[in-house]
C-alpha positions as CSV (number, residue, x, y, z in Angstrom):
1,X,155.7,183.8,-63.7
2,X,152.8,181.9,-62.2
3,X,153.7,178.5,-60.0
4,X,151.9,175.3,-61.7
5,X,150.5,174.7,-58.6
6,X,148.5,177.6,-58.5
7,X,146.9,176.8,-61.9
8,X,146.3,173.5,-61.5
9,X,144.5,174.9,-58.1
10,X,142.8,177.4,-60.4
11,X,141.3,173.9,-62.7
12,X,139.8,172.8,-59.4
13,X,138.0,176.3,-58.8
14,X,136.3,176.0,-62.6
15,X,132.8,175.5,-62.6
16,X,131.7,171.2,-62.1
17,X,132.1,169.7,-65.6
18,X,128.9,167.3,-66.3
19,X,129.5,164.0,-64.6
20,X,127.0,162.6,-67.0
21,X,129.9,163.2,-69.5
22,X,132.7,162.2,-68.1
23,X,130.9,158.6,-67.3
24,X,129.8,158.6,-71.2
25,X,134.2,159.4,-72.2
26,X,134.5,156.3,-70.2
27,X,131.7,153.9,-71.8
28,X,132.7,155.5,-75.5
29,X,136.0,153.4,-75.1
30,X,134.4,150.4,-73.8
31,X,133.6,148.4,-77.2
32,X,131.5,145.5,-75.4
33,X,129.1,149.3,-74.1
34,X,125.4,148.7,-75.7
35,X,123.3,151.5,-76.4
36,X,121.1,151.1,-74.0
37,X,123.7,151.7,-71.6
38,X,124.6,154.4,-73.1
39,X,121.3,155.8,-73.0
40,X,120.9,155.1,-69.3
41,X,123.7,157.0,-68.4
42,X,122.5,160.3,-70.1
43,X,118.7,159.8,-69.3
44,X,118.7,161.0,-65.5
45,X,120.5,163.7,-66.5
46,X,117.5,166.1,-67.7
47,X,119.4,169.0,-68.4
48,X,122.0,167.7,-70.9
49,X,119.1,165.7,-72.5
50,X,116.7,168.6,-73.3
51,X,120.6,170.3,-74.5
52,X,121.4,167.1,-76.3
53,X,118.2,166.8,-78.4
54,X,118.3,170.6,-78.8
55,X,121.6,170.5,-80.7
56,X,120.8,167.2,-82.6
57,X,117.9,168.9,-84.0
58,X,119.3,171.6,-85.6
59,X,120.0,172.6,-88.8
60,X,123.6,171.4,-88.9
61,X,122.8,167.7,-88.8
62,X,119.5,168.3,-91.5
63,X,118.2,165.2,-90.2
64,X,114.8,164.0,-92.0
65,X,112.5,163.9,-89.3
66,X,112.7,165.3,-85.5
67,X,114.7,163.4,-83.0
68,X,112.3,163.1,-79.6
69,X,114.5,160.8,-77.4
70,X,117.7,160.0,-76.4
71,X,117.8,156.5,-77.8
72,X,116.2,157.8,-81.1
73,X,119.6,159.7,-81.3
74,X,121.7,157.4,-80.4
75,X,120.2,155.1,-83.5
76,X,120.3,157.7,-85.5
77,X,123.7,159.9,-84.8
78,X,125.5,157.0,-83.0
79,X,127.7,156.6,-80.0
80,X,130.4,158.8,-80.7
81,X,127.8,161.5,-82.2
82,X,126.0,161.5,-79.2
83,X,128.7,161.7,-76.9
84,X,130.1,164.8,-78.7
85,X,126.6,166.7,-78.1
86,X,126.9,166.1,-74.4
87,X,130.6,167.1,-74.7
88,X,129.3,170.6,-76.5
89,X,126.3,171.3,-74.1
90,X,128.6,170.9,-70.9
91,X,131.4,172.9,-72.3
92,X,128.6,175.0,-73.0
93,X,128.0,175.4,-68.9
94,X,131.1,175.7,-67.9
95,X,132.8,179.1,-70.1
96,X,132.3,182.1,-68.0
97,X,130.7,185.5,-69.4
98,X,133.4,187.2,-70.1
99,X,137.5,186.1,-71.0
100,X,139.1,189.5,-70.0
101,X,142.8,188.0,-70.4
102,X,142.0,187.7,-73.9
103,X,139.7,190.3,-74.4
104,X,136.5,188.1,-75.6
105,X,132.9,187.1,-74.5
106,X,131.1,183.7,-74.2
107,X,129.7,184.3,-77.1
108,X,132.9,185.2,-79.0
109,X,135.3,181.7,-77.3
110,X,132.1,179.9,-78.2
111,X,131.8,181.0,-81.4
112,X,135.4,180.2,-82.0
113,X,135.3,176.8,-80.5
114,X,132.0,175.8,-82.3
115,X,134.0,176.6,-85.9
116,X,137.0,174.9,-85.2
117,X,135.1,171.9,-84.0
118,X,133.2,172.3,-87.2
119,X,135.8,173.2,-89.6
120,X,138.3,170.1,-88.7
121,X,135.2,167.6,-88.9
122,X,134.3,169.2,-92.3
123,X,138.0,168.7,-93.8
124,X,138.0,165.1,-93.0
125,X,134.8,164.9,-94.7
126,X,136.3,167.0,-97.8
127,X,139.5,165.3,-97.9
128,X,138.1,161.6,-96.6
129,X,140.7,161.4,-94.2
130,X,140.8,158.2,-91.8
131,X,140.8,160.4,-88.8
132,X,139.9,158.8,-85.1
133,X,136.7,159.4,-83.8
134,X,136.1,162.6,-81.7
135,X,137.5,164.8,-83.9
136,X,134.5,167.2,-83.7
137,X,134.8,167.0,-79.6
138,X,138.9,167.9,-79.7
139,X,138.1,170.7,-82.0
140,X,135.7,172.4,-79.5
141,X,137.6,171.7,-76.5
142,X,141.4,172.7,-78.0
143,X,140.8,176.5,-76.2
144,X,140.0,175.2,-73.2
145,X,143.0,175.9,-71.4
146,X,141.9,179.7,-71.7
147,X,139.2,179.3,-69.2
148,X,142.0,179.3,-66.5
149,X,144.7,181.4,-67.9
150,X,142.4,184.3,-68.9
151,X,142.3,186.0,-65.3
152,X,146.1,185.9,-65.3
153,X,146.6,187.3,-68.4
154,X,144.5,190.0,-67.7
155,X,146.9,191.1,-65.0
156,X,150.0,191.1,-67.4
157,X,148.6,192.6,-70.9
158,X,151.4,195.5,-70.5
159,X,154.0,192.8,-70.5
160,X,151.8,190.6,-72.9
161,X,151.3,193.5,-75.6
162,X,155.3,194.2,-75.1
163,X,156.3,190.7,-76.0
164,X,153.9,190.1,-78.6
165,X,154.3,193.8,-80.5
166,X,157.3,194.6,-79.2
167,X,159.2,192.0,-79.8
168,X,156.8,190.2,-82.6
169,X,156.4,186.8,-81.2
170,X,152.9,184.6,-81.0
171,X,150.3,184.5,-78.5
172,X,151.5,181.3,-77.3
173,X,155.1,181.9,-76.6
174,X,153.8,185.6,-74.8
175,X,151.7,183.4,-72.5
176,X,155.0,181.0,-71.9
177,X,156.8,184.0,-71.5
178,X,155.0,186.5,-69.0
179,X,153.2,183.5,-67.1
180,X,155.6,180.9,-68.0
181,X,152.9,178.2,-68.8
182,X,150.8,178.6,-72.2
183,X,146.8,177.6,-72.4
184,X,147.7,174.9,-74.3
185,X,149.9,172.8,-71.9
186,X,147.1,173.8,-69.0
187,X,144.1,172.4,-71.4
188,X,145.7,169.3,-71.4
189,X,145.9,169.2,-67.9
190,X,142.0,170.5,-67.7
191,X,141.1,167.6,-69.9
192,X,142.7,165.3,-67.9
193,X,141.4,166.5,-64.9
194,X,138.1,165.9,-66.8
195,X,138.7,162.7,-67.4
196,X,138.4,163.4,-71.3
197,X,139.6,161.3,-73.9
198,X,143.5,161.5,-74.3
199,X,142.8,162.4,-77.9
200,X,141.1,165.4,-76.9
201,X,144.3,166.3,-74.4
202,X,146.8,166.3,-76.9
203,X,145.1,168.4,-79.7
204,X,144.4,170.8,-76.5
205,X,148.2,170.5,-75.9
206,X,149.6,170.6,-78.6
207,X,147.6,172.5,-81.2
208,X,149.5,175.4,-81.6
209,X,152.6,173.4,-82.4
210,X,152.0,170.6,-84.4
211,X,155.0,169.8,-85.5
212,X,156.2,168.9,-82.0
213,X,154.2,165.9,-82.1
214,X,155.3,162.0,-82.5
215,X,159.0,163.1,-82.7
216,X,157.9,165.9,-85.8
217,X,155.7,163.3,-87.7
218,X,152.8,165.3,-86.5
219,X,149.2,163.8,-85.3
220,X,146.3,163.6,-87.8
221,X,143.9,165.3,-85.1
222,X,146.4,167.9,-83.8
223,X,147.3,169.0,-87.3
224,X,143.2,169.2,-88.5
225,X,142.5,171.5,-85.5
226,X,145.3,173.5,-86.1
227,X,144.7,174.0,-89.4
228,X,140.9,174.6,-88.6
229,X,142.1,177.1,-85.5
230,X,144.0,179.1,-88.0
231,X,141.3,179.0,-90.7
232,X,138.5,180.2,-88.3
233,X,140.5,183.5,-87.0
234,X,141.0,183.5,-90.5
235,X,137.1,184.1,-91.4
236,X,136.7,185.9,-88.0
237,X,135.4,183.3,-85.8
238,X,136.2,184.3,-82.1
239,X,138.6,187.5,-82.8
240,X,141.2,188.1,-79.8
241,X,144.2,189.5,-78.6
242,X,146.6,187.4,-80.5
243,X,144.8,187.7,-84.0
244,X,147.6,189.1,-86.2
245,X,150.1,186.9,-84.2
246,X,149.0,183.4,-85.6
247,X,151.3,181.1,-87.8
248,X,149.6,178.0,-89.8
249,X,152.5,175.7,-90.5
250,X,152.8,174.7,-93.6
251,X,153.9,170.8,-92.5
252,X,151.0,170.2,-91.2
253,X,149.2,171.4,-94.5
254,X,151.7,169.1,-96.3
255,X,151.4,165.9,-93.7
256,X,147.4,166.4,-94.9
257,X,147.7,167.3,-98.3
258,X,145.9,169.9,-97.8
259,X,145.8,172.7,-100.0
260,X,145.1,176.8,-99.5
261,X,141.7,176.2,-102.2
262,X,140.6,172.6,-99.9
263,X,140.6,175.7,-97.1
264,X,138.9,178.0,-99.3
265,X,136.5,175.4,-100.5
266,X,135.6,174.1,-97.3
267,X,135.2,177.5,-95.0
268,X,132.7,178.3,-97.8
269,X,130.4,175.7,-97.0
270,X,130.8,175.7,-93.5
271,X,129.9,179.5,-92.3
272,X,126.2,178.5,-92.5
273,X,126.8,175.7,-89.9
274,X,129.1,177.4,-87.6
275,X,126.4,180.3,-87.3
276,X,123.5,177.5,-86.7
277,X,125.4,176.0,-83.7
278,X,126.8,179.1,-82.5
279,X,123.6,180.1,-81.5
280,X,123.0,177.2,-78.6
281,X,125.1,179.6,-76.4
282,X,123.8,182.2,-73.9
283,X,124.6,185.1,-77.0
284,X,124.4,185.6,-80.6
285,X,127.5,184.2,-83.0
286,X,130.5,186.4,-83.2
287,X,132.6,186.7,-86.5
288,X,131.6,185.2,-90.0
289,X,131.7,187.5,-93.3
290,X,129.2,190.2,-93.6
């Protein structure tokens, strides 16, 4: 077992999360914020701009003409578009080269995050669901919690592999446990410490057991990126150590009205994307079919 304090120490020793962004998650809930504010906050910040414009002009928004400003973006994408961008290049920053505890690369948790963000935006689009805003942003951030608990995994995986093959039980109740805390419960403490939208805590939280949320009436946004988490392993997006030991519960299916061909429908016109923003990080994309 590890104490909480020495985690929560561990969230302090991560690599500076862009300051730029955490103004922006404050001015995003601000609905008297103008654009130009907006636009002001992000514009000293050179390096998430040149990221910013880089992401926003790739193939996965198809946009008819190239974006070559910050407030061109923000016209075009709007607020909450823009402020996911920033979101993705400083997560970007901050995932180290290599997740030993969980036996993965940048590229590969990058890979993975970038399709789940993806994939849960995608069903809401498929399904026209009236889902909050952000949903792209909780999506990439819901495996964040592994940037801390990775290093202590790594010194377990005897008693990890033991509980989760030996006694056939999931990733997430190994981590609970071995280290007695799970990467969930410490992603909502990163995003917090963040100072990310609460939205994006809970789905970080809680998106491995979505029916634990709102008393077991579920979340809209937890059960999308849990359903998007699963369907990504699922198509090979970010392989790791708990592969064969994910469950997708079928409430959360049923609280969408989601059915197995809306998946199959959906992952089939999304690989191309996933691939196409995959590639902003330091590797190539990870997973996908052949």
């Amino acid at each position: 077992m590890i104490a909480k304090s020495e985690l929560l120490a561990s969230i302090k020793k991560l690599p500076t999360f862009s300051t730029t962004v955490i103004r922006l998650s404050s001015v995003l809930n601000d609905p008297d914020a103008s654009v130009g504010e907006f636009e002001a906050i992000i514009l000293p910040d050179v390096a998430l701009t040149a990221n910013l414009l880089r992401i926003a002009n790739s193939a996965f928004f198809a946009l008819p003409r190239r974006i070559g400003s910050v407030r061109e973006a923000i016209t075009l994408l709007g607020i909450n578009r823009v402020y996911e961008l920033g979101a993705m290049a400083a997560v970007e920053a901050v995932v180290p080269a290599r997740l030993p505890g969980y036996g993965i690369d940048a590229a590969a948790y990058w890979c993975h995050s970038v399709a789940v963000g993806v994939l849960s935006e995608r069903l809401t689009r498929d399904k026209k669901l009236a889902t909050p805003a952000l949903t792209f942003t909780a999506g990439l951030m819901h495996d964040i919690g592994k940037l801390v608990i990775s290093e202590y995994l790594a010194k377990v995986q005897a008693a990890l592999q033991d509980e989760m093959i030996g006694r056939n039980k999931s990733l997430i109740e190994s981590e609970r446990e071995v280290l007695g805390v799970d990467h969930g419960e410490i992603g909502a403490d990163i995003a917090r410490a963040w100072n990310l939208p609460e939205e994006v805590a809970l789905v970080a939280g809680a998106h491995h057991d979505p029916d634990g949320v709102n008393g077991g009436k579920g979340d809209i946004m937890v059960d999308l990126v849990h359903i998007a988490d699963c369907l990504a392993h699922s198509l090979g997006f970010g392989t790791d150590i708990g592969e064969l030991h994910r469950t997708l519960r079928v409430a959360a299916m049923e609280r969408l009205e989601l059915k197995a061909a809306d998946l199959e429908r959906v992952a089939s016109r999304c690989i191309a994307e996933i691939e196409g923003l995959a590639q902003f990080n330091r590797a190539p994309a990870q997973g996908g079919p052949a």
